[in-house]
Structures are given as structure tokens and as C-alpha cells.
PyMOL Python script that loads the backbone (N, CA, C, O; Angstrom):
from pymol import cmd

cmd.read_pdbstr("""\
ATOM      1  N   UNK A   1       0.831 -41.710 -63.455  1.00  0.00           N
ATOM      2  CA  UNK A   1       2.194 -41.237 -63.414  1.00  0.00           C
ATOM      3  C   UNK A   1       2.518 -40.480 -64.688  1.00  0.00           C
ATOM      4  O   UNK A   1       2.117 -40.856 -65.789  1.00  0.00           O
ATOM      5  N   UNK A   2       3.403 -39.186 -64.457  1.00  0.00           N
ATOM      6  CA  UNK A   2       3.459 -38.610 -65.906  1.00  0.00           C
ATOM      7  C   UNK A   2       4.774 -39.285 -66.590  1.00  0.00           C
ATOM      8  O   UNK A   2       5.629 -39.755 -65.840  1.00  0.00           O
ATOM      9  N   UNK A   3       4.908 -39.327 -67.665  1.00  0.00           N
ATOM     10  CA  UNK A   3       5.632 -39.473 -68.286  1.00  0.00           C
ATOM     11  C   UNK A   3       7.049 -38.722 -68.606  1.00  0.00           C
ATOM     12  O   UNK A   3       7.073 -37.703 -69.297  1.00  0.00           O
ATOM     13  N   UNK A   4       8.493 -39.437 -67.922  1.00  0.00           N
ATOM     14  CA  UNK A   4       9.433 -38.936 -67.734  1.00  0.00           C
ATOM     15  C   UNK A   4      10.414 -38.337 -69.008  1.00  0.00           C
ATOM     16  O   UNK A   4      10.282 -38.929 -70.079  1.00  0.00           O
ATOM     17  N   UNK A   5      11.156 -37.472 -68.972  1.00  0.00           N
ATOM     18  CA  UNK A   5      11.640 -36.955 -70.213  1.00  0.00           C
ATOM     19  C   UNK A   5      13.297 -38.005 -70.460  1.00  0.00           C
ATOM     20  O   UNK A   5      14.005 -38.379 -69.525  1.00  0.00           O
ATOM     21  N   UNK A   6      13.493 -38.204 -71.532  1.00  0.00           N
ATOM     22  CA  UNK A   6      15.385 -38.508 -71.582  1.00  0.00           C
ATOM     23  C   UNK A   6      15.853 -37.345 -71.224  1.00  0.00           C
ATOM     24  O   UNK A   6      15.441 -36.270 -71.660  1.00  0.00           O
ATOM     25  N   UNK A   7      16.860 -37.516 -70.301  1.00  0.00           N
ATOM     26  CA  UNK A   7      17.764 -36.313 -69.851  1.00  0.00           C
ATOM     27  C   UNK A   7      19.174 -36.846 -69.645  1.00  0.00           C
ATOM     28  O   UNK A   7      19.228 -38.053 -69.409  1.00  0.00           O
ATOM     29  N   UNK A   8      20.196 -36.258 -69.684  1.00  0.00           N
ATOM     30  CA  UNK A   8      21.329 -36.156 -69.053  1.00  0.00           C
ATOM     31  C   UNK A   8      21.355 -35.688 -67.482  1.00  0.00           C
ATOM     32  O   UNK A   8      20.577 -35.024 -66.797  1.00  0.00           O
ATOM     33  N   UNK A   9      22.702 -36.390 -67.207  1.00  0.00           N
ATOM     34  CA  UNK A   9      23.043 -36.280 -66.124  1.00  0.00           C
ATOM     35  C   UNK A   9      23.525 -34.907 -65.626  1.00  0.00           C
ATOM     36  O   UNK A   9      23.266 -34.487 -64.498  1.00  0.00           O
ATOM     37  N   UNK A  10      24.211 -34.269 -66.502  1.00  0.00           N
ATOM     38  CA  UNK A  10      24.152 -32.770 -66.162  1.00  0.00           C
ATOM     39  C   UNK A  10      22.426 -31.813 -65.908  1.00  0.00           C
ATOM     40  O   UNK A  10      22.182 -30.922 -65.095  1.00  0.00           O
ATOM     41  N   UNK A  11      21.598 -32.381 -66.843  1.00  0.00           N
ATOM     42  CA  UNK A  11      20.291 -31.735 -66.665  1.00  0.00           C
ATOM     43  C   UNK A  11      19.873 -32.189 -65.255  1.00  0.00           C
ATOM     44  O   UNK A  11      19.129 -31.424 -64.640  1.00  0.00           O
ATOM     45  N   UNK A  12      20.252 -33.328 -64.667  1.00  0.00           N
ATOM     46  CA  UNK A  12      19.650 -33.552 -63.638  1.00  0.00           C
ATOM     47  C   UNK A  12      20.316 -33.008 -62.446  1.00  0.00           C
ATOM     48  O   UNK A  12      19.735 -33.067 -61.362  1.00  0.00           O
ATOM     49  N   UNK A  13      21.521 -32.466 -62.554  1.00  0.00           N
ATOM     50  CA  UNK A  13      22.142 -32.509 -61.528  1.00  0.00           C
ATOM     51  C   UNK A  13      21.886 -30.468 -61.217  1.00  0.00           C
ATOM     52  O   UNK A  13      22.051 -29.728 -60.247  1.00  0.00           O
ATOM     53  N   UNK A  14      21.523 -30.319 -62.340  1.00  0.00           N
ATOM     54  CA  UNK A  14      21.246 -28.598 -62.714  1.00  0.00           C
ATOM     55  C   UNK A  14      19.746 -28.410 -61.431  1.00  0.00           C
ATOM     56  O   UNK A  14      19.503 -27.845 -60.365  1.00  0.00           O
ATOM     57  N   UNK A  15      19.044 -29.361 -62.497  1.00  0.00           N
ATOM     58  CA  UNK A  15      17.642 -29.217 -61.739  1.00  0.00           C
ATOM     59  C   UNK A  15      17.251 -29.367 -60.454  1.00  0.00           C
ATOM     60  O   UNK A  15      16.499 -28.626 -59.821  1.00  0.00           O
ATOM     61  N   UNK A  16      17.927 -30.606 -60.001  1.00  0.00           N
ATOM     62  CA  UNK A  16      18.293 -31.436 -58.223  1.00  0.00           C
ATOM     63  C   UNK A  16      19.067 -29.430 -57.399  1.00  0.00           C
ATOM     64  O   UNK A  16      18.759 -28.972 -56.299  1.00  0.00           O
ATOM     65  N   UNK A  17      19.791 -28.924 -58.187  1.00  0.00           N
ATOM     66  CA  UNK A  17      20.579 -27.766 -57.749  1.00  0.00           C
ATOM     67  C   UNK A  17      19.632 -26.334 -57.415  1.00  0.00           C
ATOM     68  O   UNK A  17      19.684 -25.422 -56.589  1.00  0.00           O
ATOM     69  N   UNK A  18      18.591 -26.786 -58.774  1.00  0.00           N
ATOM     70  CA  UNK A  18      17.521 -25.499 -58.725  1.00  0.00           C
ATOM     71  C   UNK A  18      16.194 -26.019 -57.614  1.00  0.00           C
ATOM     72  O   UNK A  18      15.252 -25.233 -57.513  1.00  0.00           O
ATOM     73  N   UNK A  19      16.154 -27.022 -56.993  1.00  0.00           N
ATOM     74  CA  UNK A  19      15.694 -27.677 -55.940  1.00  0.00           C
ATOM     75  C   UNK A  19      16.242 -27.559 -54.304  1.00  0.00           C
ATOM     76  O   UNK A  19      15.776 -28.151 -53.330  1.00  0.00           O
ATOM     77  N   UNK A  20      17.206 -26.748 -54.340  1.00  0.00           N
ATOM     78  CA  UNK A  20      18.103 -26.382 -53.470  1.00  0.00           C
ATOM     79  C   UNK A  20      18.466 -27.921 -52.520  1.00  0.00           C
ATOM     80  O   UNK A  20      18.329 -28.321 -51.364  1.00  0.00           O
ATOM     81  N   UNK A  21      19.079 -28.506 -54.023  1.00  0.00           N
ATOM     82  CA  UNK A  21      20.475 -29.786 -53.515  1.00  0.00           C
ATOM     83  C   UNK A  21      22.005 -28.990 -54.116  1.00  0.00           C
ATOM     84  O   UNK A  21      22.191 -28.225 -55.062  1.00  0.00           O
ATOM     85  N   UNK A  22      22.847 -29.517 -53.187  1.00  0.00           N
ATOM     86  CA  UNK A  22      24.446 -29.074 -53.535  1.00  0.00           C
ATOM     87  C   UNK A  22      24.968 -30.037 -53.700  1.00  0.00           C
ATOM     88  O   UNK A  22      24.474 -31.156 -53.559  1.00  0.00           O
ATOM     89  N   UNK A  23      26.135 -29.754 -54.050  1.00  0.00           N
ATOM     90  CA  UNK A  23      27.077 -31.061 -54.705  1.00  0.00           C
ATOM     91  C   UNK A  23      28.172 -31.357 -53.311  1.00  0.00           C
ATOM     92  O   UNK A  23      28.954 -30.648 -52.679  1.00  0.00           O
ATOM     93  N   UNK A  24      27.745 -32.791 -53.242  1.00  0.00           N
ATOM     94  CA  UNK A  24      28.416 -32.697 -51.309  1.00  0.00           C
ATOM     95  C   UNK A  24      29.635 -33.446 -51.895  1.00  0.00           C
ATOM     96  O   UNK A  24      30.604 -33.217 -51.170  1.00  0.00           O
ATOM     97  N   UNK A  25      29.936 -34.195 -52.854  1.00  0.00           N
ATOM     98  CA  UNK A  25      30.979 -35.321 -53.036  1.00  0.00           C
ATOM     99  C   UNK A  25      30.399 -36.045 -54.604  1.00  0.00           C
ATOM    100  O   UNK A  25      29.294 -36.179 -55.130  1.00  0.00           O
ATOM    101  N   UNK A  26      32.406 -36.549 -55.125  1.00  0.00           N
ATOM    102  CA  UNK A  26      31.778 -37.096 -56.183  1.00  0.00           C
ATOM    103  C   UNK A  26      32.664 -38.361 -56.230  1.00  0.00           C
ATOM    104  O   UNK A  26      33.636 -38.153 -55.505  1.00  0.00           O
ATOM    105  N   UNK A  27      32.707 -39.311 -56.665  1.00  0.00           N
ATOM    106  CA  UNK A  27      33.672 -40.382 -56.131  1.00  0.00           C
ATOM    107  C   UNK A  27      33.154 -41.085 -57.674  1.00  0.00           C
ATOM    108  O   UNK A  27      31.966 -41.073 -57.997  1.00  0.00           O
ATOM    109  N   UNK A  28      34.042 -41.578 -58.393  1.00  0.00           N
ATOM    110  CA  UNK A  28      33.810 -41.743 -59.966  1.00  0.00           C
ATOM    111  C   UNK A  28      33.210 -41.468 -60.784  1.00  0.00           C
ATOM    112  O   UNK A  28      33.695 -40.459 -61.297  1.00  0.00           O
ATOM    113  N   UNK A  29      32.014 -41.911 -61.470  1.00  0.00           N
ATOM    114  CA  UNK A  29      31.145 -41.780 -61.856  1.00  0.00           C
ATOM    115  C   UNK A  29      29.930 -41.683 -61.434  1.00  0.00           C
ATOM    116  O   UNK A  29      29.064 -42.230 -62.117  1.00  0.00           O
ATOM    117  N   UNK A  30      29.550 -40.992 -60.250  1.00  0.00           N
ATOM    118  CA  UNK A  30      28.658 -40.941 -59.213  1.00  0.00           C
ATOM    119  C   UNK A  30      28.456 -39.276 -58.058  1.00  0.00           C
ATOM    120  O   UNK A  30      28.891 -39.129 -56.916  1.00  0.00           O
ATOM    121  N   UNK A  31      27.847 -38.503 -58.708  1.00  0.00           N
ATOM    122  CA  UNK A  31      27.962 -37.370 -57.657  1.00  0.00           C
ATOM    123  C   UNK A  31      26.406 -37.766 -56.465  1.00  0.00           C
ATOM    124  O   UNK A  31      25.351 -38.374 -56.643  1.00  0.00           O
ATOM    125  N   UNK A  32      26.942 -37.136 -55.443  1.00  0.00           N
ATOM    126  CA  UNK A  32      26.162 -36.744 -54.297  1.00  0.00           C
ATOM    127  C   UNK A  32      25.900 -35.699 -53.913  1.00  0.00           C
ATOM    128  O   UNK A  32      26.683 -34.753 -53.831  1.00  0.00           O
ATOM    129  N   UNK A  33      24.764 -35.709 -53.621  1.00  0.00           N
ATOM    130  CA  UNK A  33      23.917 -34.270 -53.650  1.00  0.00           C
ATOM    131  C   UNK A  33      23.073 -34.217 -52.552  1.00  0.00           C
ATOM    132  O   UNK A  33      22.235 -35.108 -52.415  1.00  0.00           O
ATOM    133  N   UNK A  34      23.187 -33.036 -51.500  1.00  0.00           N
ATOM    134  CA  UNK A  34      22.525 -33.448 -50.572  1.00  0.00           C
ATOM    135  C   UNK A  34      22.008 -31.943 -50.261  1.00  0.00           C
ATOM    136  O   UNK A  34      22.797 -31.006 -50.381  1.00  0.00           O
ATOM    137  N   UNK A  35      20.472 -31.700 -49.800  1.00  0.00           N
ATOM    138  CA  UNK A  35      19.941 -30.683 -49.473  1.00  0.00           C
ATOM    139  C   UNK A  35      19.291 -31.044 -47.694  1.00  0.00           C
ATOM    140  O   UNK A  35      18.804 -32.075 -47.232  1.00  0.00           O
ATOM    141  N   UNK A  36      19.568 -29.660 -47.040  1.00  0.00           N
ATOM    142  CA  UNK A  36      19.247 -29.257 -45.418  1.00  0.00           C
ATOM    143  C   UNK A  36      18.039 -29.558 -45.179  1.00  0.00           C
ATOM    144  O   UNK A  36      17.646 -30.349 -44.321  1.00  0.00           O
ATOM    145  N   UNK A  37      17.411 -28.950 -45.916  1.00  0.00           N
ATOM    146  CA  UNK A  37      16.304 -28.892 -44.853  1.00  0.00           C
ATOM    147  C   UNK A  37      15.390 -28.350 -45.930  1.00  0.00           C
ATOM    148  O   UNK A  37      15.459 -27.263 -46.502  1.00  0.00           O
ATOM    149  N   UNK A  38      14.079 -29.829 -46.165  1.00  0.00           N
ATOM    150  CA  UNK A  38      14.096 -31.276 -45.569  1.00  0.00           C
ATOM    151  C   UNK A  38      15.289 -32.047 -46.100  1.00  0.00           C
ATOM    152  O   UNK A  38      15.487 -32.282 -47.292  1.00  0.00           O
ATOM    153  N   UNK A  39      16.029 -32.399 -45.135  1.00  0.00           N
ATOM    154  CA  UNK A  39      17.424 -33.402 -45.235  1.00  0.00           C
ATOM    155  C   UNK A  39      16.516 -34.617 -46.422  1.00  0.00           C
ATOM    156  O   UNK A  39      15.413 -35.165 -46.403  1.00  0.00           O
ATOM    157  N   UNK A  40      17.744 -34.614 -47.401  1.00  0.00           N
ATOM    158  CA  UNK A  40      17.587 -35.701 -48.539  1.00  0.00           C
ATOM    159  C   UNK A  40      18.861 -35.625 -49.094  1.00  0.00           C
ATOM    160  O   UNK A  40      19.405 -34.578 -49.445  1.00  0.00           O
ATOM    161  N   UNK A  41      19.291 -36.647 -49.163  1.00  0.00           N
ATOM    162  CA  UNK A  41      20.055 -37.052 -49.802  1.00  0.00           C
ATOM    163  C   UNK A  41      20.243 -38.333 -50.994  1.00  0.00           C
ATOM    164  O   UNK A  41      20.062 -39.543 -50.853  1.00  0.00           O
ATOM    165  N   UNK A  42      20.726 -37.461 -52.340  1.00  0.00           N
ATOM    166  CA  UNK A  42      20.573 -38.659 -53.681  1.00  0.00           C
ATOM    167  C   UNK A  42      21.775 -38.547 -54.272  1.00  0.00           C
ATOM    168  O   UNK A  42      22.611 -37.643 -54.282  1.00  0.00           O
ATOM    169  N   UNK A  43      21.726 -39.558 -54.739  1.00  0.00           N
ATOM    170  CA  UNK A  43      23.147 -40.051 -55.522  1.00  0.00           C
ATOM    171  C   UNK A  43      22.632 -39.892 -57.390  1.00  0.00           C
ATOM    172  O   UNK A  43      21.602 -40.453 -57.764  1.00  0.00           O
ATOM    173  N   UNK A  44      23.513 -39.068 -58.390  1.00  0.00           N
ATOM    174  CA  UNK A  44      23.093 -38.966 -59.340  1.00  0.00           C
ATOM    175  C   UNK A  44      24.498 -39.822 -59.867  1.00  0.00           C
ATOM    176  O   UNK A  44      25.672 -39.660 -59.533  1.00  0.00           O
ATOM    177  N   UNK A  45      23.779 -40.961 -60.990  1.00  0.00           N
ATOM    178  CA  UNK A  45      24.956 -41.941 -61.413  1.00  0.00           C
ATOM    179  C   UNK A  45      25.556 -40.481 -62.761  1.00  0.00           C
ATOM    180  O   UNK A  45      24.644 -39.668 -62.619  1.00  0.00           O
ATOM    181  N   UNK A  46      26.327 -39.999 -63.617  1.00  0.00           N
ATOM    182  CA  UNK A  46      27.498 -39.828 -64.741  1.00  0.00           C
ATOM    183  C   UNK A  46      26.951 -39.934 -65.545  1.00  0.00           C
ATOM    184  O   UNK A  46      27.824 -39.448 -66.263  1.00  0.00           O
ATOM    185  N   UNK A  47      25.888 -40.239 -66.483  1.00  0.00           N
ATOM    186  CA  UNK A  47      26.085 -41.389 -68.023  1.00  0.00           C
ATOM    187  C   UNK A  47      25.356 -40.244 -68.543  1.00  0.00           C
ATOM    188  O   UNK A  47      24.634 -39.464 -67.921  1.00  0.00           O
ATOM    189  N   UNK A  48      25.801 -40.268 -70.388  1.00  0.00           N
ATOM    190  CA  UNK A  48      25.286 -39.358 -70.774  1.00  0.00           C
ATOM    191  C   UNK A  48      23.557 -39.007 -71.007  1.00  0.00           C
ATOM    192  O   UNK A  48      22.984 -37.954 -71.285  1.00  0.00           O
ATOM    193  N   UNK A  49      23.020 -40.476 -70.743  1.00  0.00           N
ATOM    194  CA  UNK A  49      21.370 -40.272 -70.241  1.00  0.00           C
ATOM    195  C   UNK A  49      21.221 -41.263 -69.148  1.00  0.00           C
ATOM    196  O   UNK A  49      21.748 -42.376 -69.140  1.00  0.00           O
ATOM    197  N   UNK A  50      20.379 -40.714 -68.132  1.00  0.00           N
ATOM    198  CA  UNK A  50      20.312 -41.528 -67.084  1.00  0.00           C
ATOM    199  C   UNK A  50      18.664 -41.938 -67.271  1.00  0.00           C
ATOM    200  O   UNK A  50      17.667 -41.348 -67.688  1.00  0.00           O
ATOM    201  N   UNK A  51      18.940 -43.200 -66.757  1.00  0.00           N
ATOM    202  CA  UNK A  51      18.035 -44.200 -67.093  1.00  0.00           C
ATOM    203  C   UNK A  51      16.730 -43.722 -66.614  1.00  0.00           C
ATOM    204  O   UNK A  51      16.628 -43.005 -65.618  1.00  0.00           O
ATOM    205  N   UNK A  52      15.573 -44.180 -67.432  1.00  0.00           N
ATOM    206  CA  UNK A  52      14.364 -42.968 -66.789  1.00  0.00           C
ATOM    207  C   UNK A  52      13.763 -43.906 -65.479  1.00  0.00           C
ATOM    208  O   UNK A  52      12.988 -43.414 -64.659  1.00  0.00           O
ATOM    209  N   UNK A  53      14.252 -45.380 -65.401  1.00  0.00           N
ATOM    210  CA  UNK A  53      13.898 -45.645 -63.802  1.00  0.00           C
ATOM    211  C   UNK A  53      14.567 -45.534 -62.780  1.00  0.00           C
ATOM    212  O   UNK A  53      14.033 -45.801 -61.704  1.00  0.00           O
ATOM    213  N   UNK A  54      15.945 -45.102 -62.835  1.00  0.00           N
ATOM    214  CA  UNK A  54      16.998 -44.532 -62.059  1.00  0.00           C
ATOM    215  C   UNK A  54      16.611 -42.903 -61.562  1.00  0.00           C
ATOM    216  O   UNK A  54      16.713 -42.337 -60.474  1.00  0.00           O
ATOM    217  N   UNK A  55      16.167 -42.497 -62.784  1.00  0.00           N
ATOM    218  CA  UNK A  55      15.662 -40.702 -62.670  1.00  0.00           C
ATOM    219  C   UNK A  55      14.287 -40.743 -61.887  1.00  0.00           C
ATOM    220  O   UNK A  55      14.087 -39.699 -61.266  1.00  0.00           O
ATOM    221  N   UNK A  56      13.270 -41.716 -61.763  1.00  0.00           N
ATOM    222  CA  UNK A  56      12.358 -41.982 -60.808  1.00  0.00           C
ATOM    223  C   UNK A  56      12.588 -42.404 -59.443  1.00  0.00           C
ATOM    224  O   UNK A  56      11.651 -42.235 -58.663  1.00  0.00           O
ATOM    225  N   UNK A  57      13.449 -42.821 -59.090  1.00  0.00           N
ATOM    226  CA  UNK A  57      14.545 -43.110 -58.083  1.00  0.00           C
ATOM    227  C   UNK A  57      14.628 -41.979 -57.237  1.00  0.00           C
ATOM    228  O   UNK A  57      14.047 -41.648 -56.203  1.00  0.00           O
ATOM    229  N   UNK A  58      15.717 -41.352 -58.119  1.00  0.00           N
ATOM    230  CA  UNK A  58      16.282 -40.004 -57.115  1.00  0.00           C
ATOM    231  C   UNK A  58      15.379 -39.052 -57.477  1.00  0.00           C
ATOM    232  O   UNK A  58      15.692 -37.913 -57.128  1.00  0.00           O
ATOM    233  N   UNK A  59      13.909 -39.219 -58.328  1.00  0.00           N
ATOM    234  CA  UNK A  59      13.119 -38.001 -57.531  1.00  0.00           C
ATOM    235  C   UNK A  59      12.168 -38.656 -56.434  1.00  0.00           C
ATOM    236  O   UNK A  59      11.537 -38.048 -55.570  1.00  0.00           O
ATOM    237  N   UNK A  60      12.195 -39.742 -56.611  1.00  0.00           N
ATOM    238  CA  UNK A  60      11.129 -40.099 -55.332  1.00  0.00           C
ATOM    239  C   UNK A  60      12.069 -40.065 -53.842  1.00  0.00           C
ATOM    240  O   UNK A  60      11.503 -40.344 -52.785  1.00  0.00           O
ATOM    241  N   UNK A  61      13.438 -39.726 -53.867  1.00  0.00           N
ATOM    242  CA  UNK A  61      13.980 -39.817 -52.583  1.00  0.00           C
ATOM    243  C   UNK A  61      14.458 -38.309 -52.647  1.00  0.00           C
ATOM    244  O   UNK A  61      14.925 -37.760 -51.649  1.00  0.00           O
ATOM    245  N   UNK A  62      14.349 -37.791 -53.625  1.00  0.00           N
ATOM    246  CA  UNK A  62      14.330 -36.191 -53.593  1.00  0.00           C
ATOM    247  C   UNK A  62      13.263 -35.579 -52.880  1.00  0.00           C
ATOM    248  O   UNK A  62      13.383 -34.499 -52.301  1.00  0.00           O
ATOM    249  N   UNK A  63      12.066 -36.353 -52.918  1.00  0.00           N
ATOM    250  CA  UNK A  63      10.759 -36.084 -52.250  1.00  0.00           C
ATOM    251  C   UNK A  63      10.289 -35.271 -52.960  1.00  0.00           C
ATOM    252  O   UNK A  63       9.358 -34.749 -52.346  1.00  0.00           O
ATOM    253  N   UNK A  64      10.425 -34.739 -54.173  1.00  0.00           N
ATOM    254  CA  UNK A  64       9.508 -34.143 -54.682  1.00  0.00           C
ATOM    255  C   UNK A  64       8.505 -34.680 -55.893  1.00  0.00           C
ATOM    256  O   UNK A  64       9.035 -35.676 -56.386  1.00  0.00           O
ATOM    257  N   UNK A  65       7.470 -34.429 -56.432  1.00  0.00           N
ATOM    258  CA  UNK A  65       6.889 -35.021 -57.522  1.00  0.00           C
ATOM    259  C   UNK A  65       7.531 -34.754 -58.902  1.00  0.00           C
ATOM    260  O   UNK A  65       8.222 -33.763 -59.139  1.00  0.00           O
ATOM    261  N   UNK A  66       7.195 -35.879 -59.925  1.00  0.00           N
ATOM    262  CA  UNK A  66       7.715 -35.585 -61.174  1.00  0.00           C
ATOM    263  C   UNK A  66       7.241 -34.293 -61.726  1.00  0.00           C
ATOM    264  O   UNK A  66       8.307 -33.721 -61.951  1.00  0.00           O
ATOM    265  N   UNK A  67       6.281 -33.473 -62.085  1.00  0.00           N
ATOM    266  CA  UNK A  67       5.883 -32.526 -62.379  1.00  0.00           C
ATOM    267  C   UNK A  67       6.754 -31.505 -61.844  1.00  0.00           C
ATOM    268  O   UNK A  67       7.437 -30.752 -62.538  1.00  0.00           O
ATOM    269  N   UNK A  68       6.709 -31.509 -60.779  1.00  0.00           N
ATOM    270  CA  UNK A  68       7.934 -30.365 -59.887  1.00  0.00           C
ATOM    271  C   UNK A  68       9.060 -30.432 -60.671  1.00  0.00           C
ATOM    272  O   UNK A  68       9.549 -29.469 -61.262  1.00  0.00           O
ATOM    273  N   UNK A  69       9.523 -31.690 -60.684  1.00  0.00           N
ATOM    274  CA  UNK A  69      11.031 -31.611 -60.965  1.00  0.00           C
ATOM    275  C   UNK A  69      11.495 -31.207 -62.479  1.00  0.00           C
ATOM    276  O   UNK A  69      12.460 -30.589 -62.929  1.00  0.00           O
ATOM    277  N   UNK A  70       9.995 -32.050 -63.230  1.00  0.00           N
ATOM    278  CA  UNK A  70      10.299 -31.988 -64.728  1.00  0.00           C
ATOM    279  C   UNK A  70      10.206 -29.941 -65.291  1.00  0.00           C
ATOM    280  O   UNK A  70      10.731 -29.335 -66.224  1.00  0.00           O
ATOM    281  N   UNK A  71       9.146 -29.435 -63.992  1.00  0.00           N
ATOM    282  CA  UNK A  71       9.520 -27.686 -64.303  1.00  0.00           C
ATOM    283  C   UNK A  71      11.059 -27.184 -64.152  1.00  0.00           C
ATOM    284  O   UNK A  71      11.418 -26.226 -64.836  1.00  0.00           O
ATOM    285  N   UNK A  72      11.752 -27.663 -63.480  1.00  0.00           N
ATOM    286  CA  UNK A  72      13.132 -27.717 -62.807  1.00  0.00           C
ATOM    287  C   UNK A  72      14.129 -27.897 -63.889  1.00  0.00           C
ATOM    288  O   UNK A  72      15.149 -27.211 -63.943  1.00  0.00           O
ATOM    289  N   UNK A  73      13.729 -29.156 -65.065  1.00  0.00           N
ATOM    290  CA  UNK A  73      14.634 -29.025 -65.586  1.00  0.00           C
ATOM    291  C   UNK A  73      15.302 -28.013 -67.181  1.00  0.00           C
ATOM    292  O   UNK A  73      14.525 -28.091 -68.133  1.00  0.00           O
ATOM    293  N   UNK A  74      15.900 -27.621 -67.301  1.00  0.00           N
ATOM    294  CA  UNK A  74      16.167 -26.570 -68.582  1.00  0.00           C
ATOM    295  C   UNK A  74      15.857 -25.405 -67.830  1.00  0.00           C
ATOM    296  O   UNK A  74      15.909 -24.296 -68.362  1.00  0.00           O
TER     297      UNK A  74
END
""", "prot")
cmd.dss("prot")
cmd.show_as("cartoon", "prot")
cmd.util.cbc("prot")
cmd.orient("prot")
């Protein structure tokens, strides 16, 4: 497994976006993000770093690999 970066929740929600996810709903501290097709849908928690086993989370239900995503982000 590669080794995940500290990120913010804005970096993730940038990258999940450059992955072609949109911002479907946000209900406190919690946005939802959901992309067509292949249908996935992830929930990105607010905090100013999101936890790097939370960020393994919503890329493994993002369906894509860490490598993918970690090009994605910045």
C-alpha cells in the first residue's frame, strides 16, 4: 500500500472533483459528493486534515486507487 499524504479537506474535495465527483449536498460538517457514471457515492467529513484512515475510506469507495487519486491532488 502506498503511503498516504496529510491533506485537507478542501484538497480532497478539489481532487474527488478532478475525478469527476460533484458536490450533491452538504449538511454540517460533512459534504457529499457523488459521481454518474460509475455511480459512487462518498461523504467527505470538514476538518482541517482528514484523517489518513478516513481518506482511505472514501478512496476505496471512490473506486479508484491511491496512486490515482494522490496524482489528483494539488
Amino acid at each position: 500500500m502506498s503511503k498516504l499524504p496529510a491533506i485537507s479537506d478542501d484538497d480532497v474535495v478539489r481532487a474527488l472533483e478532478r475525478l469527476g465527483f460533484r458536490r450533491a449536498r452538504q449538511r454540517g460538517s460533512h459534504v457529499s459528493m457523488v459521481r454518474d457514471d460509475p455511480f459512487a457515492a462518498v461523504t467527505v467529513p470538514m476538518h482541517k486534515e482528514v484523517a489518513r484512515g478516513t481518506l482511505r475510506s472514501i478512496i476505496r469507495t471512490a473506486g479508484v486507487s491511491v496512486e490515482e487519486f494522490v496524482t489528483h491532488v494539488r
